[in-house]
DSSP file (Angstrom, degrees, kcal/mol; ACC not computed):
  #  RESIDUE AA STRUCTURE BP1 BP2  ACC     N-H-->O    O-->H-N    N-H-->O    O-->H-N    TCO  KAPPA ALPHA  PHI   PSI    X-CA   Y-CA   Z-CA
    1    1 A X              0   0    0      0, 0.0     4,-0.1     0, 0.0     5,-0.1   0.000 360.0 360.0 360.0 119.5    0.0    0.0    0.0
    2    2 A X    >>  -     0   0    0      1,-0.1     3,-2.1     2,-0.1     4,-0.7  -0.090 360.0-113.5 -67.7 174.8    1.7    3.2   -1.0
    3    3 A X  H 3> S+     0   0    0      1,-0.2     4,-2.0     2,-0.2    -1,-0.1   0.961 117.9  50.7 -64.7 -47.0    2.6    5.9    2.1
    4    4 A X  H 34 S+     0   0    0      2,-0.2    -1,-0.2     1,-0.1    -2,-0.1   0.578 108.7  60.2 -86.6  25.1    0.1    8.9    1.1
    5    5 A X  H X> S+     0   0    0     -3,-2.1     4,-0.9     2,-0.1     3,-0.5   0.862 111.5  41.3 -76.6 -77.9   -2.9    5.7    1.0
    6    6 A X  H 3X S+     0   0    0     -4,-0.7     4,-1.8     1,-0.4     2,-0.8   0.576 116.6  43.2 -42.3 -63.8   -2.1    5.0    4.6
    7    7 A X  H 3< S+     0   0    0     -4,-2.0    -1,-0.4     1,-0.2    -2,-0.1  -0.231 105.9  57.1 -87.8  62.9   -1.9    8.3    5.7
    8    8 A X  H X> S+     0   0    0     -2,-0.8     4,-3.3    -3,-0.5     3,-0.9   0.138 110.4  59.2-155.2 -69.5   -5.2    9.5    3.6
    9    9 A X  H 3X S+     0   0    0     -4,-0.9     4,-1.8     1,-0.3     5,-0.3   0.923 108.5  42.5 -41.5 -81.5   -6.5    6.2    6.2
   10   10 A X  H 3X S+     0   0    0     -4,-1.8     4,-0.8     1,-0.2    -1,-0.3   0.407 106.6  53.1 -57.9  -4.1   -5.5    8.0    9.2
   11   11 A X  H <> S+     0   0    0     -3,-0.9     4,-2.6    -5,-0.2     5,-0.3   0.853 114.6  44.6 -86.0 -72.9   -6.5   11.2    8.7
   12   12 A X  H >X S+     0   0    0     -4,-3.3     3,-6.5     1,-0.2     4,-0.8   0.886 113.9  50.5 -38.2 -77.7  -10.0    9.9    7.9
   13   13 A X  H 3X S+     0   0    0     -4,-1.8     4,-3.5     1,-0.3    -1,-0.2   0.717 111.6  48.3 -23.4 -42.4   -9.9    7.5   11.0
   14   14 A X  H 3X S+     0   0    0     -4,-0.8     4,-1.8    -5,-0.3    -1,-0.3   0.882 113.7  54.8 -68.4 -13.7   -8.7   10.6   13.5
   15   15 A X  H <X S+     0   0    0     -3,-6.5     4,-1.3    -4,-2.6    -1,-0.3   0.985 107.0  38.6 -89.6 -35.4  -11.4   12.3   12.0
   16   16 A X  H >X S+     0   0    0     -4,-0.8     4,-1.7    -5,-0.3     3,-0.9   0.916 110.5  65.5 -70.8 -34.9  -14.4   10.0   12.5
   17   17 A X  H >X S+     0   0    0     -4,-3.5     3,-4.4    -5,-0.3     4,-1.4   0.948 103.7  44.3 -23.2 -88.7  -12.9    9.3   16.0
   18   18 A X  H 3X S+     0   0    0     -4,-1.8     4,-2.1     1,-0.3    -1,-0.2   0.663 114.9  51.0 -37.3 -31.6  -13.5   13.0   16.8
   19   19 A X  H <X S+     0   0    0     -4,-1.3     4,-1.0    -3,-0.9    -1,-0.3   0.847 113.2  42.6 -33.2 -52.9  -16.9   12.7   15.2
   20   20 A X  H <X S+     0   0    0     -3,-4.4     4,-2.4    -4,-1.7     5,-0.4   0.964 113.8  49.5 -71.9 -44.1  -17.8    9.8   17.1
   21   21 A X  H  X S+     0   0    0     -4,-1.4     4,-3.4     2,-0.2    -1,-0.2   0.956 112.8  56.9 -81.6 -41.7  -16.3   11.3   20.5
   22   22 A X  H >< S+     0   0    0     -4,-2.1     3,-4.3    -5,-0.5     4,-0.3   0.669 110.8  36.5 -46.1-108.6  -18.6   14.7   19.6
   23   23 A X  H 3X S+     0   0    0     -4,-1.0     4,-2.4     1,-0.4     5,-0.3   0.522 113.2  55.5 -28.3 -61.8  -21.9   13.2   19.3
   24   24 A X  H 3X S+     0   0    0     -4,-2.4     4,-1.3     2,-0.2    -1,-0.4   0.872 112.1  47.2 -55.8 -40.7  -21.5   10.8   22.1
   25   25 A X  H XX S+     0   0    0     -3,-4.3     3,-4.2    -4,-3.4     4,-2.7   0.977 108.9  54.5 -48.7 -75.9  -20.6   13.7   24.2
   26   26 A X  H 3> S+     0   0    0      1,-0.3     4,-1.0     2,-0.3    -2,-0.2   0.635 110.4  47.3   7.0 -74.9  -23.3   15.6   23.0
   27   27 A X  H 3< S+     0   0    0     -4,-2.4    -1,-0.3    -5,-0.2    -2,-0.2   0.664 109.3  45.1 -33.3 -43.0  -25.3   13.0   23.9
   28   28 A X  H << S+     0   0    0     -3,-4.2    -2,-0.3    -4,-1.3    -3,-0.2   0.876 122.5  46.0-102.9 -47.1  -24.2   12.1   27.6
   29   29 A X  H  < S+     0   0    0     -4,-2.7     2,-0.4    -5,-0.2    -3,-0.2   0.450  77.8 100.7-117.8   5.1  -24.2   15.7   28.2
   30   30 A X  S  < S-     0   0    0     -4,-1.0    -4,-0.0    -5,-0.3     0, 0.0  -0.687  80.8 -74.2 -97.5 139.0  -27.0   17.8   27.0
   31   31 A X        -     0   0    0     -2,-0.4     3,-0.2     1,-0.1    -1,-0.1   0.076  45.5-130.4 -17.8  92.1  -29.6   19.0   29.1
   32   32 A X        -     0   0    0      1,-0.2     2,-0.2     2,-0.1   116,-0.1   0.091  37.1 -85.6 -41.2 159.6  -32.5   16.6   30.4
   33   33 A X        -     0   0    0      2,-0.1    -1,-0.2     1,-0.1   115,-0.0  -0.266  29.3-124.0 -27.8 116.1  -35.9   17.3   30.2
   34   34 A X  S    S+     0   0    0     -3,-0.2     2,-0.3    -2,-0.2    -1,-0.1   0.828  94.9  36.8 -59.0   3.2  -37.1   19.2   32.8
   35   35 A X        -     0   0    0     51,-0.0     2,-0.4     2,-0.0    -2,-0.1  -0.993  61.8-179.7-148.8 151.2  -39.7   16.3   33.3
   36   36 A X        -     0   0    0     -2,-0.3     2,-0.2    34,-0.1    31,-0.0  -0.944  36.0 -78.9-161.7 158.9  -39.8   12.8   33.2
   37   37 A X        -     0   0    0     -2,-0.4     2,-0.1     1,-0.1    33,-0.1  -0.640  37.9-137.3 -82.5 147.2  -42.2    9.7   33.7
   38   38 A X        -     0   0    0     -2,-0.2     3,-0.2     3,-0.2    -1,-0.1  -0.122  25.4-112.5 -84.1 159.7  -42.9    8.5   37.2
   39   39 A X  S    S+     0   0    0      1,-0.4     2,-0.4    -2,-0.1    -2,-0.0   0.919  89.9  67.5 -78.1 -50.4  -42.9    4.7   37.7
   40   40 A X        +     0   0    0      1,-0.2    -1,-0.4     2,-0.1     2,-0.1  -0.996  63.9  55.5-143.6 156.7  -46.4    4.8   38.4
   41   41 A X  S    S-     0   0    0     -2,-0.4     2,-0.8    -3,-0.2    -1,-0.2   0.200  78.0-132.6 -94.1 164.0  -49.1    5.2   37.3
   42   42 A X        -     0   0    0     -2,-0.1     2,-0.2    68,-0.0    -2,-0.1  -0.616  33.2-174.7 -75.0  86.1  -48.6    2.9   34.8
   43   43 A X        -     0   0    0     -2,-0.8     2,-0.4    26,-0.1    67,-0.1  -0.660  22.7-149.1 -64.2 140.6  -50.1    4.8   30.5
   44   44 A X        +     0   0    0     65,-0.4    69,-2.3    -2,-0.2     2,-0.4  -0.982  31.4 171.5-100.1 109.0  -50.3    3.4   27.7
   45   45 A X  E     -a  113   0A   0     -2,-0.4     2,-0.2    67,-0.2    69,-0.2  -0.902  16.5-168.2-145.5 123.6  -49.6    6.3   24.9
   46   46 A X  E     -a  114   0A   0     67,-0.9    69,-0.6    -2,-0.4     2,-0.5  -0.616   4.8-172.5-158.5 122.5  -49.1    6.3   21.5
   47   47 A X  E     +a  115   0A   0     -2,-0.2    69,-0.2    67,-0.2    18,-0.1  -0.689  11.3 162.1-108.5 134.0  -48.0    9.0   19.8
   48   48 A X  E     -a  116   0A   0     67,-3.1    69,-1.2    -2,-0.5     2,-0.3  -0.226  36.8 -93.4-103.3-160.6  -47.7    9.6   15.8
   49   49 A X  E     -a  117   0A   0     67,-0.2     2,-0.4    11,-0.1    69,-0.2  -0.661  36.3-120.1 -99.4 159.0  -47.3   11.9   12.9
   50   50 A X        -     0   0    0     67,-0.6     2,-0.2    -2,-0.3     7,-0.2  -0.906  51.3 -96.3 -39.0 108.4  -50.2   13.1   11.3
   51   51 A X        +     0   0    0     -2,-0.4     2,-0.2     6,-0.1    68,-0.1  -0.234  63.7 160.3 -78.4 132.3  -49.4   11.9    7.8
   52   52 A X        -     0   0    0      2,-0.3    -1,-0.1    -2,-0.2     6,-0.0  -0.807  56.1-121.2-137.1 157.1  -47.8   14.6    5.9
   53   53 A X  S    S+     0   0    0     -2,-0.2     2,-0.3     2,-0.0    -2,-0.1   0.417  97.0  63.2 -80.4   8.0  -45.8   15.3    2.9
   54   54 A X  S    S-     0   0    0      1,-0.1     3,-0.4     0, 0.0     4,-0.3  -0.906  76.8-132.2-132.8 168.8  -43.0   17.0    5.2
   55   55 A X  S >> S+     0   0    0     -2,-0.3     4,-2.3     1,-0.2     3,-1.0   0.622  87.0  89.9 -90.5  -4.9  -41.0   15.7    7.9
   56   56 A X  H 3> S+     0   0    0      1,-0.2     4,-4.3     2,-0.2    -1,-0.2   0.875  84.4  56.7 -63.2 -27.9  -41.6   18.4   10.4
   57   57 A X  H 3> S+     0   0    0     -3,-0.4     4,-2.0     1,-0.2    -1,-0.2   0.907 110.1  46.4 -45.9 -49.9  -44.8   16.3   12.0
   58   58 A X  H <4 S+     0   0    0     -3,-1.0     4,-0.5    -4,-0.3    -1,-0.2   0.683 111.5  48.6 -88.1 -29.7  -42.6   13.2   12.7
   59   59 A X  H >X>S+     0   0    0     -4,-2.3     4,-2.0     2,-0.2     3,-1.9   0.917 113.9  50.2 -81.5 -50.2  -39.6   15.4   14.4
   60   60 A X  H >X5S+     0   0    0     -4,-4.3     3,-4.6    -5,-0.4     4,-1.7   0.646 108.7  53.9 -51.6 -86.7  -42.5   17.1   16.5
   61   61 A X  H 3X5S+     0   0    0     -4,-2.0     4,-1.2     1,-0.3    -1,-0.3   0.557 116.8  35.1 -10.5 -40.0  -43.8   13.6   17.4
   62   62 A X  H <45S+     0   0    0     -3,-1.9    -1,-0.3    -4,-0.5    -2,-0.2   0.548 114.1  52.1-109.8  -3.5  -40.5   12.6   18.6
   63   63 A X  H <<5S+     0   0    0     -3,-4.6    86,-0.3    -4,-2.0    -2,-0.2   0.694 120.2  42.3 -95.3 -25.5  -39.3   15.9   20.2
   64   64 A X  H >X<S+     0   0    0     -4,-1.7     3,-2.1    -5,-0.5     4,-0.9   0.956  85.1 100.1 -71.6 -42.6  -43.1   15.7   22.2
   65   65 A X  H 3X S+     0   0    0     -4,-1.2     4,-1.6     1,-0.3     5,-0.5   0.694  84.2  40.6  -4.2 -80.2  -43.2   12.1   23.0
   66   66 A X  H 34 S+     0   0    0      1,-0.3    -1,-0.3     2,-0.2    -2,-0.1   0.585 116.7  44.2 -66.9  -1.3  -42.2   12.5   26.4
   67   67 A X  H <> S+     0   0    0     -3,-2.1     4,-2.9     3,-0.1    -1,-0.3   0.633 109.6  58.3-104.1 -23.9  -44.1   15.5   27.4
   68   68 A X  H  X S+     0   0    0     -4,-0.9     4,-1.0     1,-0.2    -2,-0.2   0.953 115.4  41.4 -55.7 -46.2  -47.3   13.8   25.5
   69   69 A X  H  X S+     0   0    0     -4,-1.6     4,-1.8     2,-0.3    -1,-0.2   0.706 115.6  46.6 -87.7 -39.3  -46.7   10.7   28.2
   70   70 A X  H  > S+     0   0    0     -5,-0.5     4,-2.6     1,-0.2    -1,-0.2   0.936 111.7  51.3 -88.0 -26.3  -45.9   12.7   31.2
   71   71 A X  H  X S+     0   0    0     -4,-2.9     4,-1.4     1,-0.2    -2,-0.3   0.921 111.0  46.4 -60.1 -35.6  -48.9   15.0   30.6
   72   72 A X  H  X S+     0   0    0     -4,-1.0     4,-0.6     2,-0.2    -2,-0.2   0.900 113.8  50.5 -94.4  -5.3  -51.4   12.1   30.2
   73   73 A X  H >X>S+     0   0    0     -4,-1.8     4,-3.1     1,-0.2     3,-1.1   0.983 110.0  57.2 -41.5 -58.4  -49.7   10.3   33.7
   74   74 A X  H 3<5S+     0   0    0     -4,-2.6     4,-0.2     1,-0.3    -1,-0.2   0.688 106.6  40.8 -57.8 -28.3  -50.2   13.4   35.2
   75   75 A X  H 3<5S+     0   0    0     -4,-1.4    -1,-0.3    -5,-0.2    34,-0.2   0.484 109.3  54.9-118.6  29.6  -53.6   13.8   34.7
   76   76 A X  H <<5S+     0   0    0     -3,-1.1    -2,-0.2    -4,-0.6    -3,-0.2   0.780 110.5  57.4-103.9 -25.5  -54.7   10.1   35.5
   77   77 A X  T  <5S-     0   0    0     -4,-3.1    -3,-0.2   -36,-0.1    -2,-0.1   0.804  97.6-146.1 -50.7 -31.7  -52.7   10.9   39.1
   78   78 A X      < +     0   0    0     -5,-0.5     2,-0.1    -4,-0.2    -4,-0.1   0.411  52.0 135.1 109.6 -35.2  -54.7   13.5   39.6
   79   79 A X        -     0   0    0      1,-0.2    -1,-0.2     2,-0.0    -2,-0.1  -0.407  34.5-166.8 -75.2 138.4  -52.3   15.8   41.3
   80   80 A X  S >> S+     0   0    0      3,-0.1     4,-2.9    -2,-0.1     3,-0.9   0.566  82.3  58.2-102.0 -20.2  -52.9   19.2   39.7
   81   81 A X  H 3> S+     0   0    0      1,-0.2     4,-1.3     2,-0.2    14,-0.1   0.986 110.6  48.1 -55.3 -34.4  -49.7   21.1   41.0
   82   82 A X  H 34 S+     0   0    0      1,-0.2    -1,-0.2     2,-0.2    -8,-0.1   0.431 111.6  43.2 -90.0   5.2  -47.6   18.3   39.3
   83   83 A X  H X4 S+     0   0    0     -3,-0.9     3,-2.2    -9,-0.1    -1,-0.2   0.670 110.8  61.1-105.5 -41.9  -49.4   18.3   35.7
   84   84 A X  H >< S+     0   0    0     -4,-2.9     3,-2.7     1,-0.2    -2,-0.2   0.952  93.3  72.0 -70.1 -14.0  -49.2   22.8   36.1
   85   85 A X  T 3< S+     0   0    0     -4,-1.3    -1,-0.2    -5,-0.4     4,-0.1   0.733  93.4  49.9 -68.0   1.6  -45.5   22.1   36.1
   86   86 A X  T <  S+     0   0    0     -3,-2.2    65,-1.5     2,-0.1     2,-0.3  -0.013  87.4 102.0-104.7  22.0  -45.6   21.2   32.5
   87   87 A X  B <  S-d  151   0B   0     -3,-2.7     2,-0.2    63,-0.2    65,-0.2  -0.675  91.6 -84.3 -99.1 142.8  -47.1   23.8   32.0
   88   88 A X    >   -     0   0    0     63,-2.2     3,-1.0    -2,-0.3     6,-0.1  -0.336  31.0-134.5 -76.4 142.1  -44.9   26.8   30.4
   89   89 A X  T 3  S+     0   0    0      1,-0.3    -1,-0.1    -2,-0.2     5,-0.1   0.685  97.7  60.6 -72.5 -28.0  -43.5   28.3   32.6
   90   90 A X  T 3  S+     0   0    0     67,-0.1    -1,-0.3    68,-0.1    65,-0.1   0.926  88.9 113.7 -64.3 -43.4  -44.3   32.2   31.4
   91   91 A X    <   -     0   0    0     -3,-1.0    65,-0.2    66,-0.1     3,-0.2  -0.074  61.0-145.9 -54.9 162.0  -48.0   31.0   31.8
   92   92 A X  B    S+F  155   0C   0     63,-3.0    63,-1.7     1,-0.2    -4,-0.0  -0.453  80.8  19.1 -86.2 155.5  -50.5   32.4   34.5
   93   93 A X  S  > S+     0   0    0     61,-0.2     4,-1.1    -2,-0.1     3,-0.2   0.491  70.4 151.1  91.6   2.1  -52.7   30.5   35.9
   94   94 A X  H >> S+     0   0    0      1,-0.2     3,-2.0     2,-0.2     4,-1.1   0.921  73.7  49.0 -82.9 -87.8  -51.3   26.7   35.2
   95   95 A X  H 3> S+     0   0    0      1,-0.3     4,-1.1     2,-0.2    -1,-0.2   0.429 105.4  51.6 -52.2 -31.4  -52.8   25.0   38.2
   96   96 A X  H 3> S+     0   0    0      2,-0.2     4,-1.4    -3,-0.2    -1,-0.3   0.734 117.9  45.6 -47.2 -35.6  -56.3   26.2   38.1
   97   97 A X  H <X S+     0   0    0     -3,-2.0     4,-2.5    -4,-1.1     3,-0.3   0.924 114.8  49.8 -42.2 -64.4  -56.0   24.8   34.2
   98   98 A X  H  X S+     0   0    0     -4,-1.1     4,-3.2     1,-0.3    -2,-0.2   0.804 106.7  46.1 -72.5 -40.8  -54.6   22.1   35.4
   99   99 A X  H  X S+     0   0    0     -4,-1.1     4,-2.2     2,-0.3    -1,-0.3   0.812 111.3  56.2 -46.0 -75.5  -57.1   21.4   38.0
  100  100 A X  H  X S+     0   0    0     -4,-1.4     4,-1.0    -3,-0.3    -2,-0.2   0.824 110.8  48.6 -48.7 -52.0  -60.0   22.1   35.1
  101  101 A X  H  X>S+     0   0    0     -4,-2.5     4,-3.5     2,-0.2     5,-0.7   0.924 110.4  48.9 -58.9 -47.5  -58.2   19.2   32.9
  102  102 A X  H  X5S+     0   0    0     -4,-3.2     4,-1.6     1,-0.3     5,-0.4   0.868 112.0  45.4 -67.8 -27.9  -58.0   16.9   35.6
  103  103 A X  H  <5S+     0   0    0     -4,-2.2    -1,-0.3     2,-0.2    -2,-0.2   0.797 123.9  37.7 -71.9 -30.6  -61.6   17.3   36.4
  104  104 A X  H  <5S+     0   0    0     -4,-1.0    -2,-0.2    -3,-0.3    -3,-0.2   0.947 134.2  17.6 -86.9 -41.0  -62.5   17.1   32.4
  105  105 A X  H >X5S+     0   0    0     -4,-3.5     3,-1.6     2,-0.1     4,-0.9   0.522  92.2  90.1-124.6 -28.6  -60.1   14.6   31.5
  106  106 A X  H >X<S+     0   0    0     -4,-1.6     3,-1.1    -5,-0.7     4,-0.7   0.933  88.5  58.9 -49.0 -55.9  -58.5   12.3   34.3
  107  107 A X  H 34 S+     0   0    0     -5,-0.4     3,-0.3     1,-0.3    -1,-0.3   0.771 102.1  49.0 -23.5 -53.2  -61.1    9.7   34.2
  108  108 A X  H X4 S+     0   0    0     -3,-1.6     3,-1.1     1,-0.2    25,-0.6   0.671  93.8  82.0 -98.5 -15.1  -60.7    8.8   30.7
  109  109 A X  H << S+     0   0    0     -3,-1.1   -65,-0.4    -4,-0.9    -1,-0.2   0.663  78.9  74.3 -27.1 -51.1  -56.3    8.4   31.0
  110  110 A X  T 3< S+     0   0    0     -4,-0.7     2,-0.3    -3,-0.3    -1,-0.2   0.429  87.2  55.2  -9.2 -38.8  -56.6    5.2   32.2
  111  111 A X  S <  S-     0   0    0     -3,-1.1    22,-0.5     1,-0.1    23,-0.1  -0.928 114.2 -64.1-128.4 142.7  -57.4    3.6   29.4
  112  112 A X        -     0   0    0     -2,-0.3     2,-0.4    20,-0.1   -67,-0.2   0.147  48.5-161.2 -45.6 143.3  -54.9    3.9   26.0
  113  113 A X  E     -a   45   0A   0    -69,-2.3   -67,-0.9    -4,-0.1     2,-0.4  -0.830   4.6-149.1-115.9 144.1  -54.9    7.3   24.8
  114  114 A X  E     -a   46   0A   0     -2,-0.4    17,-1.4    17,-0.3     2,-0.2  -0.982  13.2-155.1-121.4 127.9  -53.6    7.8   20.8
  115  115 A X  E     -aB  47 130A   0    -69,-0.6   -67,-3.1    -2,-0.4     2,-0.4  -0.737  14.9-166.2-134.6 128.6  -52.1   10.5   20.2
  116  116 A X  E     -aB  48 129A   0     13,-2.1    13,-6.1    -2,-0.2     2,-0.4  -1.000   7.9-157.6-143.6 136.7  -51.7   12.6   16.8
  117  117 A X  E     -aB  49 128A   0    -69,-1.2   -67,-0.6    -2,-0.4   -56,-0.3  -0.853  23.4-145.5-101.0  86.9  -49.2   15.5   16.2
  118  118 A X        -     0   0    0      9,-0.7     2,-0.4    -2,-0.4   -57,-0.3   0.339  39.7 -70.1 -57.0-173.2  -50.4   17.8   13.2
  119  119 A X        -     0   0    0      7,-0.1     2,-0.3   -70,-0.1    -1,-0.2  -0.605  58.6-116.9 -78.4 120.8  -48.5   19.5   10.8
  120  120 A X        -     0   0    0     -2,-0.4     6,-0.1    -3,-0.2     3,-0.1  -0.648  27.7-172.3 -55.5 120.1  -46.5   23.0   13.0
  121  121 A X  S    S+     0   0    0      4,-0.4     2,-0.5     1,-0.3    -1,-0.2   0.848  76.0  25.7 -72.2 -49.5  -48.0   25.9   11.3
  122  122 A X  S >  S-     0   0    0      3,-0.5     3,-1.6     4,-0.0     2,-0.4  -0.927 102.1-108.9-123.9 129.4  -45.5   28.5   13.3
  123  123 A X  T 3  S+     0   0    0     -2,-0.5     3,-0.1     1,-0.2    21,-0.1  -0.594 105.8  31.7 -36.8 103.6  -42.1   26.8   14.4
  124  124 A X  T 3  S+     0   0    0     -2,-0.4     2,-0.5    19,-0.1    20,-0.3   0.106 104.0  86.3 120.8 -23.3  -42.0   26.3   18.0
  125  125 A X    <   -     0   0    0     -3,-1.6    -3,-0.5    18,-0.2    -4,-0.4  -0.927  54.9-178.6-120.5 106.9  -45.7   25.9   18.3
  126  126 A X        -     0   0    0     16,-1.4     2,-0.4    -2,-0.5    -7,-0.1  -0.263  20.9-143.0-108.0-165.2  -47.5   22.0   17.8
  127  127 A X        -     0   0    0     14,-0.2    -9,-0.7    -9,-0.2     2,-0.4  -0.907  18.1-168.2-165.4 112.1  -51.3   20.9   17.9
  128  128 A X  E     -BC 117 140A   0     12,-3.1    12,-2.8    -2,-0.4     2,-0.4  -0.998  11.4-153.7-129.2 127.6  -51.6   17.3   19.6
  129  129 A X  E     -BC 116 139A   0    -13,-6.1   -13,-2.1    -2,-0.4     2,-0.3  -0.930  14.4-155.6 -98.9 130.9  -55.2   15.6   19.2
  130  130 A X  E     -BC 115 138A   0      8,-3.5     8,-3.4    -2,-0.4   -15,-0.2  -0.783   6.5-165.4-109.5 133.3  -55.6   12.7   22.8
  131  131 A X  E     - C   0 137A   0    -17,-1.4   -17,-0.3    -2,-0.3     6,-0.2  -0.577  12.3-142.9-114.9  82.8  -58.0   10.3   21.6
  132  132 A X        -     0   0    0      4,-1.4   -23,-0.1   -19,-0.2   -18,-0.1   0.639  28.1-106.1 -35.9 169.1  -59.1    8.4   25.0
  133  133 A X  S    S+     0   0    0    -25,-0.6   -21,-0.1   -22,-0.5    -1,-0.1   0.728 114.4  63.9 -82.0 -19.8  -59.7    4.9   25.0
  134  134 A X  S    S-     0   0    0    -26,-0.3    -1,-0.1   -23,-0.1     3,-0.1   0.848 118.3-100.4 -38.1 -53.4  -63.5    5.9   25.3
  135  135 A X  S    S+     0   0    0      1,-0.2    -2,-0.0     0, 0.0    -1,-0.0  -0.249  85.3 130.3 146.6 -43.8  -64.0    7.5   22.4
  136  136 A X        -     0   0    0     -5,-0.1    -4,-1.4     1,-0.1     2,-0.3   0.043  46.4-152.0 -53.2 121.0  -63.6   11.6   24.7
  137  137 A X  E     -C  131   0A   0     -6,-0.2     2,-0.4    -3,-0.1    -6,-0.2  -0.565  16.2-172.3 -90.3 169.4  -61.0   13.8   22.5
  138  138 A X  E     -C  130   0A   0     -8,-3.4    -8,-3.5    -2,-0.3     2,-0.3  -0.955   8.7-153.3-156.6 131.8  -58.7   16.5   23.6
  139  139 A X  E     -C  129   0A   0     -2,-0.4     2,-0.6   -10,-0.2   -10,-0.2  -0.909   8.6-168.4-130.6-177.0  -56.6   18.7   22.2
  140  140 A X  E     -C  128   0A   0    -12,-2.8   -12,-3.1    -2,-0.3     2,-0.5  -0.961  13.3-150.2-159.8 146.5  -53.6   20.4   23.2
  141  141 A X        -     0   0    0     -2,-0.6    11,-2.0   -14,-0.2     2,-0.3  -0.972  21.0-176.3-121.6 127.9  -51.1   23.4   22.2
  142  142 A X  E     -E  151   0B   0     -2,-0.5   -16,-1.4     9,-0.3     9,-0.3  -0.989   8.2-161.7-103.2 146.0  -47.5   23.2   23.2
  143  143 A X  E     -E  150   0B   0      7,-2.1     7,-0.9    -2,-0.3     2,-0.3  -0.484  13.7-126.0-108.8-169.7  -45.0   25.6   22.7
  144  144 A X  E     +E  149   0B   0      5,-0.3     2,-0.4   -20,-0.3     5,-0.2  -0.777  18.2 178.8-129.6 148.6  -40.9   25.3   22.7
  145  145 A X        -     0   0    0      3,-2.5     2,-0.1    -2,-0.3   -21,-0.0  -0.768  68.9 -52.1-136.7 157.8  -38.3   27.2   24.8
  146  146 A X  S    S-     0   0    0     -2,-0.4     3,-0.1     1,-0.2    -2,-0.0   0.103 122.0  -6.2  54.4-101.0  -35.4   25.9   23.9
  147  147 A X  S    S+     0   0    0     -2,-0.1    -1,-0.2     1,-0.1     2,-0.2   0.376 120.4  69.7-138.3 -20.0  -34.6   22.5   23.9
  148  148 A X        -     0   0    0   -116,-0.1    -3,-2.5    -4,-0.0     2,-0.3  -0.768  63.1-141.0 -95.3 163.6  -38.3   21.5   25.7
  149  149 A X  E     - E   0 144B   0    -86,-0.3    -5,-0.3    -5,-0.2     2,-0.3  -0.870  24.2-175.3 -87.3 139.0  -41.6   21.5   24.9
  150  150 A X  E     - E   0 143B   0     -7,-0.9    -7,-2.1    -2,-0.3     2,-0.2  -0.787  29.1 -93.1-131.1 154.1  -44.2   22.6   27.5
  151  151 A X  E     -dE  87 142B   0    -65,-1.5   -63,-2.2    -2,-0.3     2,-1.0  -0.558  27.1-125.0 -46.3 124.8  -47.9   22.7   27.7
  152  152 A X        +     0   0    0    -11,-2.0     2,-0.7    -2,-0.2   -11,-0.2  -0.684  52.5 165.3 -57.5  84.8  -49.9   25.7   26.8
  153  153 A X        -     0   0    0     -2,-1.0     2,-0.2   -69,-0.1   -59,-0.2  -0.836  42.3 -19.7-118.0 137.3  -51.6   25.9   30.1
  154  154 A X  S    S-     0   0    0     -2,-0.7   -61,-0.2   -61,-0.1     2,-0.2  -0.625 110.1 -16.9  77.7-130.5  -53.5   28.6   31.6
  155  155 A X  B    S+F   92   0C   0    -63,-1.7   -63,-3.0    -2,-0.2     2,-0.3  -0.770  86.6  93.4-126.1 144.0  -53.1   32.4   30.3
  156  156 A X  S    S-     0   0    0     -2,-0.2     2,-0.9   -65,-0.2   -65,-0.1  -0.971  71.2 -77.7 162.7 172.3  -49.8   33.6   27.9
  157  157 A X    >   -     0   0    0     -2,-0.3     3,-1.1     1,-0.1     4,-0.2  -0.666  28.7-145.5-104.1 132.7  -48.5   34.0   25.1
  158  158 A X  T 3  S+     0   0    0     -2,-0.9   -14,-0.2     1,-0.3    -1,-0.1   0.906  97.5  29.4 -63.9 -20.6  -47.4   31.0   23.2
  159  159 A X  T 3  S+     0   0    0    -16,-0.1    -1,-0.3     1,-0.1   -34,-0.0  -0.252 106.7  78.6-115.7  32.0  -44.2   32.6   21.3
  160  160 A X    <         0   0    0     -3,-1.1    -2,-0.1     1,-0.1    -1,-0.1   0.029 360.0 360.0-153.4  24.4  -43.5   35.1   24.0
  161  161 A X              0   0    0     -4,-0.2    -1,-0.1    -3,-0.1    -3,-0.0   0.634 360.0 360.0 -49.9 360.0  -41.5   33.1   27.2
């Protein structure tokens, strides 16, 4: 093998190394969620895309996932202080919301909820339709800060944290 193949090789190699070592950092080190699922009680959730001719549905669906799951835990517990903390955080008013959901909605959580994430009209901003295992819909606006998504719960501006 002549010398500048080899080193042609190792210059790639160091370089996907550093790749690899990036993204795995990346990984291991960027910022949880500010919320996470509880052990119990025990949802069944499943959320999709709205099927669309763009991808953006399918990254909201998997950047919501985990707020879709802890919101409907949170309101088959019951607790409303711990469902308005998923609420964004600029809103007013999130435990009295919250409070109002649990009263409309707790009941039917229980049983698998399916879950569809429309198309984002404004970046930042999603539409998720809860269809209960009854039959009862819901729907629900979240907005982005960052790197989470939160609830639109009680009174605020959705773009405006």
């Amino acid at each position: 093998m002549p010398q500048r193949s080899r080193k042609h090789m190792w210059w790639a190699a160091a370089a996907l190394a550093v790749l690899v070592a990036g993204v795995a950092g990346w990984w291991l080190f960027r910022p949880p969620a500010p919320y996470a699922l509880w052990k119990t009680p025990a949802v069944k959730v499943t959320v999709l895309a709205v099927k669309s001719g763009t991808p953006e549905a399918k990254e909201v669906a998997e950047d919501t996932d985990l707020l879709v799951k802890v919101y409907v835990q949170r309101l088959y517990a019951g607790d409303a202080a711990d469902l308005a903390r998923i609420g964004a955080p600029w809103y007013t008013g999130r435990e009295q919301a919250a409070q109002e959901l649990i009263t409309r909605y707790g009941r039917h959580a229980g049983e698998p909820v399916e879950v569809t994430v429309h198309d984002p009209v404004v970046p930042e901003l999603a539409t998720v339709e809860l269809r209960f295992g009854d039959g009862q819909r819901q729907t629900l606006h979240l907005s982005r800060d960052d790197d989470a998504w939160w609830l639109q719960l009680g009174d605020g501006d959705p773009e405006a944290p």
